[in-house]
FIKOL-588741 format. One record per residue (C-alpha): x, y, z; chain; residue number from 1. Coordinates in nm, 3 decimals. Example, Ala and Ser with C-alpha at 12.3 -4.5 7.8 and 13.67 -1.06 7.14 Angstrom:
residues 2
@x->1.230, y->-0.450, z->0.780, kette->A, nr->1
@x->1.367, y->-0.106, z->0.714, kette->A, nr->2
***
This chain:
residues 269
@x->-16.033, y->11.596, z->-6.260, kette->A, nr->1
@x->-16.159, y->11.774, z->-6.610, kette->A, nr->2
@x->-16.529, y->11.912, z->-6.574, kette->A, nr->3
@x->-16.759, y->12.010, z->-6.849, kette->A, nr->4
@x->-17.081, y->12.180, z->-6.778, kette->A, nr->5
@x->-17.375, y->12.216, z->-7.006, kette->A, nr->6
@x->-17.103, y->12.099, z->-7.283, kette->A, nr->7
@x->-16.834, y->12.382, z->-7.165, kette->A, nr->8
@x->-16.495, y->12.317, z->-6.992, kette->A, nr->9
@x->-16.629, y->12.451, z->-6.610, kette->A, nr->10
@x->-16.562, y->12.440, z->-6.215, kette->A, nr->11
@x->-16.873, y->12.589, z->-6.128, kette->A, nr->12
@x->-17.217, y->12.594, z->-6.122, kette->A, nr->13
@x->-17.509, y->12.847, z->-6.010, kette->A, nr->14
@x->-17.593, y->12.814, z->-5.652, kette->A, nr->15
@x->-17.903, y->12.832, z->-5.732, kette->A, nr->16
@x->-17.921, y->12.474, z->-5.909, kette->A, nr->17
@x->-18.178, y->12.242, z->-5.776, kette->A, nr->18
@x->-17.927, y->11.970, z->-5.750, kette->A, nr->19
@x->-17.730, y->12.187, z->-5.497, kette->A, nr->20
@x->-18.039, y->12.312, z->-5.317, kette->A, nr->21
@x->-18.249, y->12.025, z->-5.355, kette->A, nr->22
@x->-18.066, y->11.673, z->-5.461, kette->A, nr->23
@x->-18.331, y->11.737, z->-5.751, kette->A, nr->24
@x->-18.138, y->11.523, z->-6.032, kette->A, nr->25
@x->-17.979, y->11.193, z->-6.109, kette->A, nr->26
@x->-17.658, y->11.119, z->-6.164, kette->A, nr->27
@x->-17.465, y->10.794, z->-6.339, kette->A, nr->28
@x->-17.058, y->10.720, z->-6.244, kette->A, nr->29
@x->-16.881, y->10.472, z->-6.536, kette->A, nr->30
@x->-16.615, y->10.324, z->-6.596, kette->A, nr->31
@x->-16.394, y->10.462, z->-6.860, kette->A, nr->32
@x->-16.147, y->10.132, z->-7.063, kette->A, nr->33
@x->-15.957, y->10.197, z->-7.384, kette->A, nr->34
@x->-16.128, y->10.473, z->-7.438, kette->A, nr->35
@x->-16.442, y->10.346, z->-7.468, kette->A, nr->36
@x->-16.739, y->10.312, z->-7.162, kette->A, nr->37
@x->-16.862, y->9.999, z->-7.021, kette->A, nr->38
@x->-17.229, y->9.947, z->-7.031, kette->A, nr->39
@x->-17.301, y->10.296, z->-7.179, kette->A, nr->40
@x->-17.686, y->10.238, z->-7.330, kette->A, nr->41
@x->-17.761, y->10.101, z->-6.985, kette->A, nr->42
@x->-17.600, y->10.446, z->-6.744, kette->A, nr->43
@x->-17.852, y->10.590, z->-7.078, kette->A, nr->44
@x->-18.120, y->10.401, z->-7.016, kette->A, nr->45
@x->-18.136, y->10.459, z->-6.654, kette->A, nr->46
@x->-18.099, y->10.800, z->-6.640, kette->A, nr->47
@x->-18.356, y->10.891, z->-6.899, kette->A, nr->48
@x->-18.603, y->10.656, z->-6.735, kette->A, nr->49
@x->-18.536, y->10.831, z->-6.416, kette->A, nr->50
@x->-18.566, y->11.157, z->-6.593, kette->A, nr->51
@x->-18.903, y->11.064, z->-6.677, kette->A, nr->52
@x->-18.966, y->10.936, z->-6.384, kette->A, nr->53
@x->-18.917, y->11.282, z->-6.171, kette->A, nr->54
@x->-19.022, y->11.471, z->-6.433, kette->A, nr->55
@x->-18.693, y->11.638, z->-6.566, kette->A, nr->56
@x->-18.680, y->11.751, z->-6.926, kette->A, nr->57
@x->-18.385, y->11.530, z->-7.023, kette->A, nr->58
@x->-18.106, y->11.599, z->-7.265, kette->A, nr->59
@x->-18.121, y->11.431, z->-7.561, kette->A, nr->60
@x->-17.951, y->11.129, z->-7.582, kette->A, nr->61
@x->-17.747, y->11.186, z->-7.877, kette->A, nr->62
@x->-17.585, y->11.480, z->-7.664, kette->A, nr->63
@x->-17.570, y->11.263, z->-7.389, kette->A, nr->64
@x->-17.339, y->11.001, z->-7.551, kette->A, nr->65
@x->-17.170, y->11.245, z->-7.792, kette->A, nr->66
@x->-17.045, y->11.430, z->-7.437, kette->A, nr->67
@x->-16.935, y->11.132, z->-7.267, kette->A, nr->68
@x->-16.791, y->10.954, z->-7.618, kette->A, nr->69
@x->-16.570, y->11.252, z->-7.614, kette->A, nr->70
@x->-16.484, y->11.270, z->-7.284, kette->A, nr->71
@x->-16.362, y->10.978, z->-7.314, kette->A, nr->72
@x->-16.152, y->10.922, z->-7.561, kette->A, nr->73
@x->-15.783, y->10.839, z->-7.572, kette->A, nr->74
@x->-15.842, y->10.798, z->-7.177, kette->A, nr->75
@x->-15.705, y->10.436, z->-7.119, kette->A, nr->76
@x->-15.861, y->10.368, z->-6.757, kette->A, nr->77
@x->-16.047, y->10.653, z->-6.579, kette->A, nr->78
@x->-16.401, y->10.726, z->-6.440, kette->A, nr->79
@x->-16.652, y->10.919, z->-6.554, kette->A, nr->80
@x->-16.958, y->11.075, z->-6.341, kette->A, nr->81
@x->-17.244, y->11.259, z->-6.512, kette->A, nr->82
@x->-17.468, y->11.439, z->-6.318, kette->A, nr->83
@x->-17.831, y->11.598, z->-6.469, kette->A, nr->84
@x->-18.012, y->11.840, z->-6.253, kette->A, nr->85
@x->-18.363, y->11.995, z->-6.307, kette->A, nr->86
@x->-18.170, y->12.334, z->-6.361, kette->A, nr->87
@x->-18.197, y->12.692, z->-6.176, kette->A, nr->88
@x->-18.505, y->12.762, z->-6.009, kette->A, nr->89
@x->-18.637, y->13.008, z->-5.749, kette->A, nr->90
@x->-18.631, y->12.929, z->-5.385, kette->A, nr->91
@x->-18.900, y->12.666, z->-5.318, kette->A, nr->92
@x->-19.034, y->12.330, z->-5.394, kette->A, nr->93
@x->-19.227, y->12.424, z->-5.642, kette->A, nr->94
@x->-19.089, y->12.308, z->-5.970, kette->A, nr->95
@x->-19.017, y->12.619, z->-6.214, kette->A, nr->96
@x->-19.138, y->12.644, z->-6.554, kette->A, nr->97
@x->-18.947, y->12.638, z->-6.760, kette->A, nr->98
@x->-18.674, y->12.501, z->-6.649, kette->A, nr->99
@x->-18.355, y->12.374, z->-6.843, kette->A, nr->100
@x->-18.152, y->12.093, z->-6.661, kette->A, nr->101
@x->-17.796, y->12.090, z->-6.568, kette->A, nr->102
@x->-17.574, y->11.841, z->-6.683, kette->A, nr->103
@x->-17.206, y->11.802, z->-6.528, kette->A, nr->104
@x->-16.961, y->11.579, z->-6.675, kette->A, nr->105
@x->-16.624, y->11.534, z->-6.487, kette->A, nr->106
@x->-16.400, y->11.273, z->-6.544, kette->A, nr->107
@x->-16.107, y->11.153, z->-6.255, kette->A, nr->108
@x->-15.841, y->10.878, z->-6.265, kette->A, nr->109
@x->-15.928, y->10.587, z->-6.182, kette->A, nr->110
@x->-15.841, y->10.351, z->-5.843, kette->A, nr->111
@x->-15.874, y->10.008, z->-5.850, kette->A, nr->112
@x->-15.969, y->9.772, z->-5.557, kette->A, nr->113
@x->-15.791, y->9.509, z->-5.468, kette->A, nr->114
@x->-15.815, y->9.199, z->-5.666, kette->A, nr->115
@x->-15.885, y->8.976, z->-5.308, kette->A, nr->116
@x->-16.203, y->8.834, z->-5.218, kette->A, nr->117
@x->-16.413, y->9.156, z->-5.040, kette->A, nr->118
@x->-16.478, y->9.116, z->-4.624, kette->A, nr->119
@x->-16.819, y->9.258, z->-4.619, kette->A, nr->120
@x->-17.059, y->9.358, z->-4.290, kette->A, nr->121
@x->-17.410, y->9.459, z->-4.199, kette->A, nr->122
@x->-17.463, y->9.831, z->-4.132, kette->A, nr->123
@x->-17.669, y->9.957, z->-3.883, kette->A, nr->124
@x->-17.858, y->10.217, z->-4.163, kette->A, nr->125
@x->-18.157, y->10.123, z->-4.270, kette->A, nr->126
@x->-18.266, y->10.209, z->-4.585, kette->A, nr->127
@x->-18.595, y->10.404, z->-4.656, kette->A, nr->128
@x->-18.863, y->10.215, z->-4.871, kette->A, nr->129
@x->-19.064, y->10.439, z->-5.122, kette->A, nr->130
@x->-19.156, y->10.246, z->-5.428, kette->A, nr->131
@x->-19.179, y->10.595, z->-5.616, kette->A, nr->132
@x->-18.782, y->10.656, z->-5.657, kette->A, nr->133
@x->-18.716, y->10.325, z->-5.615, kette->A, nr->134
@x->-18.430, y->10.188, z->-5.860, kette->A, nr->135
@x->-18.319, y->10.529, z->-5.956, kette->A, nr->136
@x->-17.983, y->10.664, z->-5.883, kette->A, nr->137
@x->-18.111, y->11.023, z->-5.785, kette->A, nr->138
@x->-17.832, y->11.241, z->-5.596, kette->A, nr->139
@x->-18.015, y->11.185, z->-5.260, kette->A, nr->140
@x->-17.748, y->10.969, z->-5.149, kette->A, nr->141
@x->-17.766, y->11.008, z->-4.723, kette->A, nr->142
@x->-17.869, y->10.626, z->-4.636, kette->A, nr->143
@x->-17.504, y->10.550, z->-4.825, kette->A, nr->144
@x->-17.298, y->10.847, z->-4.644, kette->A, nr->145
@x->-17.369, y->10.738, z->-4.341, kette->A, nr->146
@x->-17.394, y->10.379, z->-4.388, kette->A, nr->147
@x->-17.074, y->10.414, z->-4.503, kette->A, nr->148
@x->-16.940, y->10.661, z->-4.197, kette->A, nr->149
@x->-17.009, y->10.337, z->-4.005, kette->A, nr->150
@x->-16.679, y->10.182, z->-4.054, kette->A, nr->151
@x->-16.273, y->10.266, z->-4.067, kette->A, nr->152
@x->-16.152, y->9.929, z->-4.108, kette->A, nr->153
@x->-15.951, y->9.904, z->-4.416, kette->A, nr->154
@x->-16.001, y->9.549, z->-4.435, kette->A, nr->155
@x->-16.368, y->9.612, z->-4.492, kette->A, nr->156
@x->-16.488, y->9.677, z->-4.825, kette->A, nr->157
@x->-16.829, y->9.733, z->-4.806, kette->A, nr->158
@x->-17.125, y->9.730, z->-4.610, kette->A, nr->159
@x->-17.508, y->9.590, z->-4.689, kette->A, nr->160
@x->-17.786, y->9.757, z->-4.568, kette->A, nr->161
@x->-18.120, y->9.619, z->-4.449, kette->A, nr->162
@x->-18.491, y->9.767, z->-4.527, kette->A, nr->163
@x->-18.681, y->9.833, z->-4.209, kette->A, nr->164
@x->-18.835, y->9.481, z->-4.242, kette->A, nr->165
@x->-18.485, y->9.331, z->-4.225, kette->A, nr->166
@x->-18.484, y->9.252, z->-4.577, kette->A, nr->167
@x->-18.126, y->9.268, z->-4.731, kette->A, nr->168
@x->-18.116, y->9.579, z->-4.990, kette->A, nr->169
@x->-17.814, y->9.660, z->-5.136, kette->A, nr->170
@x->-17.444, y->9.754, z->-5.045, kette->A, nr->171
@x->-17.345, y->10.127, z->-5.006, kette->A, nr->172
@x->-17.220, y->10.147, z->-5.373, kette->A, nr->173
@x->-17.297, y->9.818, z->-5.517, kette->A, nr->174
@x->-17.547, y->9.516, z->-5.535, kette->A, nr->175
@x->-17.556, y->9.187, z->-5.369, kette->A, nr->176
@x->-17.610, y->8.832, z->-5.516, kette->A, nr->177
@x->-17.612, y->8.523, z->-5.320, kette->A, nr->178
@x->-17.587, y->8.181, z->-5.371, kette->A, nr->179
@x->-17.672, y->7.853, z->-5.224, kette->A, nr->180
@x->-17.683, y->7.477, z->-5.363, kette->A, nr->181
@x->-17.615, y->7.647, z->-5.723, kette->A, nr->182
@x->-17.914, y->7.840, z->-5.749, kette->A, nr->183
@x->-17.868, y->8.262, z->-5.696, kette->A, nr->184
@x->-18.089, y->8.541, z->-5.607, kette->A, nr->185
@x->-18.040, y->8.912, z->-5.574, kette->A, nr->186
@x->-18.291, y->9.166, z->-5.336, kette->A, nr->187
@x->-18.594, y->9.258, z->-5.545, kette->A, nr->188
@x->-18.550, y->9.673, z->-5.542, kette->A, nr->189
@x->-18.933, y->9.762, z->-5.579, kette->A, nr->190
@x->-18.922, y->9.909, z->-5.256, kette->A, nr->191
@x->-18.580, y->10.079, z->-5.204, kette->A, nr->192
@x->-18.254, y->10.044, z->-5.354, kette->A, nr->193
@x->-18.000, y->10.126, z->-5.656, kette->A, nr->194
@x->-18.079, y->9.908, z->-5.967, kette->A, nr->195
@x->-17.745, y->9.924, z->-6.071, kette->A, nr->196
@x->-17.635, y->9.908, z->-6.466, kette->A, nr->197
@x->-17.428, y->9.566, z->-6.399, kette->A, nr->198
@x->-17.682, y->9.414, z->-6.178, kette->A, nr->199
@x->-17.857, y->9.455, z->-6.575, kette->A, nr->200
@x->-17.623, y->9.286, z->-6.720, kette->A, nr->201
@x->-17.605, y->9.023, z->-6.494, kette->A, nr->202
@x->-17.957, y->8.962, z->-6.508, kette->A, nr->203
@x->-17.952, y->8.942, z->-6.874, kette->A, nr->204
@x->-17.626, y->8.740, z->-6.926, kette->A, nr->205
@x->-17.745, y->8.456, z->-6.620, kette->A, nr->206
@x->-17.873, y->8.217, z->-6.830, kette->A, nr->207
@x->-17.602, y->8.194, z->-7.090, kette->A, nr->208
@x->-17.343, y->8.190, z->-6.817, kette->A, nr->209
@x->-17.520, y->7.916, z->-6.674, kette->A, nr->210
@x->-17.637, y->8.090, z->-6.365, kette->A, nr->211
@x->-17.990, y->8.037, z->-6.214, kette->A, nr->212
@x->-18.075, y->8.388, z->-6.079, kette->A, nr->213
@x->-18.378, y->8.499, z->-5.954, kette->A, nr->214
@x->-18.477, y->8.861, z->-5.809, kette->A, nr->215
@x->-18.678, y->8.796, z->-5.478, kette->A, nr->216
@x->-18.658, y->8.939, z->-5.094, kette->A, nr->217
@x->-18.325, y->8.822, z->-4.937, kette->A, nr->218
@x->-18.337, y->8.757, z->-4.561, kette->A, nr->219
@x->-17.970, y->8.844, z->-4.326, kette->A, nr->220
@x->-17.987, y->8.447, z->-4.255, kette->A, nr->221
@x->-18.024, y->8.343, z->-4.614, kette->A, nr->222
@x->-17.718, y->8.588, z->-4.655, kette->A, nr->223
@x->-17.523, y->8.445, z->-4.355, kette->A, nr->224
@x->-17.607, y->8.032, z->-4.478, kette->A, nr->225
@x->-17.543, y->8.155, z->-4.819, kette->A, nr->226
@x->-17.224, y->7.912, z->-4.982, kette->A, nr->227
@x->-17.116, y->8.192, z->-5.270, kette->A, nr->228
@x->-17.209, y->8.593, z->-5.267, kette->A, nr->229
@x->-17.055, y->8.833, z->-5.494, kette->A, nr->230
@x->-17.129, y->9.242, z->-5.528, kette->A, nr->231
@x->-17.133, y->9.455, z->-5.874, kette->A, nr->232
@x->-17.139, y->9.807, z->-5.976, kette->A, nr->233
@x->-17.046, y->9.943, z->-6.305, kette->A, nr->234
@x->-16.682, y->10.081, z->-6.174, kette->A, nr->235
@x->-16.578, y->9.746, z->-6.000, kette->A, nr->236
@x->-16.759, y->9.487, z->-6.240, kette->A, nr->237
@x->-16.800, y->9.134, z->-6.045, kette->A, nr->238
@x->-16.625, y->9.134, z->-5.696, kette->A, nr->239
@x->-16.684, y->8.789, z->-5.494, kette->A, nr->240
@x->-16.681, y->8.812, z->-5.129, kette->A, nr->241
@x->-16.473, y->8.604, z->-4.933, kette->A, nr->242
@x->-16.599, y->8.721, z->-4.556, kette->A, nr->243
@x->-16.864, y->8.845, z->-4.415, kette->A, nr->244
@x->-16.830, y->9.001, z->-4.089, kette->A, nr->245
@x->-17.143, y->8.962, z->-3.867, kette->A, nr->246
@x->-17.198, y->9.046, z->-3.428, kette->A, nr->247
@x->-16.786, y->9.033, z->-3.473, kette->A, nr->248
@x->-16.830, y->8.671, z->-3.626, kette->A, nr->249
@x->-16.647, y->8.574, z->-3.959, kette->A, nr->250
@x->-16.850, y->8.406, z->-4.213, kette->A, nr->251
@x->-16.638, y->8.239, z->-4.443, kette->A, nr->252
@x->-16.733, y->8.193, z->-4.811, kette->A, nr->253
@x->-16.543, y->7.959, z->-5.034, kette->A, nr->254
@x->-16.721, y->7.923, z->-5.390, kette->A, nr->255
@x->-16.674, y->8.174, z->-5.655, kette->A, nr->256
@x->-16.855, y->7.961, z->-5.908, kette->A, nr->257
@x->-17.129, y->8.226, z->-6.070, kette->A, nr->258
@x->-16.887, y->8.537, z->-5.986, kette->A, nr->259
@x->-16.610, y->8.359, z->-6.208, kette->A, nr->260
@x->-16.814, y->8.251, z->-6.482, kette->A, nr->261
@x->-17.020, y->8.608, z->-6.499, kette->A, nr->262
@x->-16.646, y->8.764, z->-6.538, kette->A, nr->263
@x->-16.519, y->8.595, z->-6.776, kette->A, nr->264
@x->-16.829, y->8.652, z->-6.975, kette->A, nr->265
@x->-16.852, y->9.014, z->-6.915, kette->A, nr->266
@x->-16.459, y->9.037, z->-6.992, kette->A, nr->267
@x->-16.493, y->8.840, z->-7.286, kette->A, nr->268
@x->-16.758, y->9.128, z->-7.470, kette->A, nr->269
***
């Protein structure tokens, strides 16, 4: 893994960072093809709206991109995670002023999932709803550790997690769309949840793909009676899921209709 910090080849950072001492910061992971990044203006977009939306004097974009274009390049398939943190501040809550953010940029080789249909189950985590943060990708990340602790099965590839109403969310690392009778919807995230970048994309691109998507609350037995449900995340792309493993029950999922036609689109940009 190659690290940059604050634009400088690094593999360290003050320990007294707010993102260290805190989680006070954002962070966006891409994928890295030809040399280029997928979806880039959307990991921008997000993480300057969530900069604005804690407060956090962002870089400027043009940095931003310049950074990661650079990073980037000649790499034929790798990831890249950028990470922007309020900066060094004095022990406290209190934010300091002034205060110059962080910004970490590391980029690793990439490992690809297998191709298969995922097997999927419900983890016991609940997620915490607080409209304020919802939708950003801050580095407070503990509902996904541990939802994710909650399994060793290798033949599991991710788990969903509920709201404390019971309302399907999100996975640990990706979103959920499901499908019934041809029409879709994925979880409405006004409450809780990762909007992620490709759930974007999917949004926008629906239509012309000829998918009828909707954002709304998702119960766990629309999800179980669901005929088609497929995950996304800006590393992965589209990945339909073939099982879902519920009270040691196997839901079996056969159509791949929307996730097919979605891929194809998004390979075809």
């Amino acid at each position: 893994m190659t690290t940059w910090v604050n634009g400088r080849l690094a593999t360290k950072i003050d320990v007294s960072d707010r993102g260290l001492q805190y989680g006070d910061g954002l962070f966006e992971t891409m994928r890295i093809r030809d040399g280029g990044i997928a979806l880039l203006e959307h990991h921008l977009d997000r993480l300057l709206m969530g900069c604005r939306r804690l407060r956090i004097a962002a870089p400027p974009r043009t940095i931003l991109r310049g950074e990661i274009r650079r990073a980037a390049a000649n790499r034929p398939d790798a990831i890249a995670k950028l990470i922007v943190t309020r900066g060094i501040g004095q022990r406290g809550y209190r934010i300091p002023e002034p205060c110059r953010p962080t910004r970490i940029l590391s980029v690793s080789a990439y490992a690809a999932i297998a191709a298969a249909p995922a097997r999927i189950r419900l983890c016991r985590t609940r997620m915490a709803v607080n409209p304020q943060f919802a939708g950003l990708k801050t580095l407070n990340r503990l509902e996904s550790v541990i939802a994710r602790s909650e399994w060793r099965d290798a033949r599991i590839g991710e788990g969903l997690l509920l709201d404390g109403d019971g309302h399907v969310v999100c996975g640990t690392m990706t979103n959920v769309f499901v499908g019934r009778n041809g029409r879709y919807v994925t979880p409405k995230l006004d409450r809780c949840g990762v909007a992620g970048v490709m759930r974007r994309w999917i949004l926008e691109a629906a239509h012309s793909a000829g998918v009828k998507l909707i954002e709304a609350r998702v119960s766990v037995d629309a999800l179980l009676a669901a005929d088609e449900v497929f995950l996304s995340n800006a590393v992965i792309g589209i990945w339909s899921v073939g099982v879902i493993v519920n009270a040691n029950k196997l839901i079996k999922l056969p159509v791949r209709g929307a996730a097919d036609a979605l891929h194809a689109r998004f390979a075809a940009q």
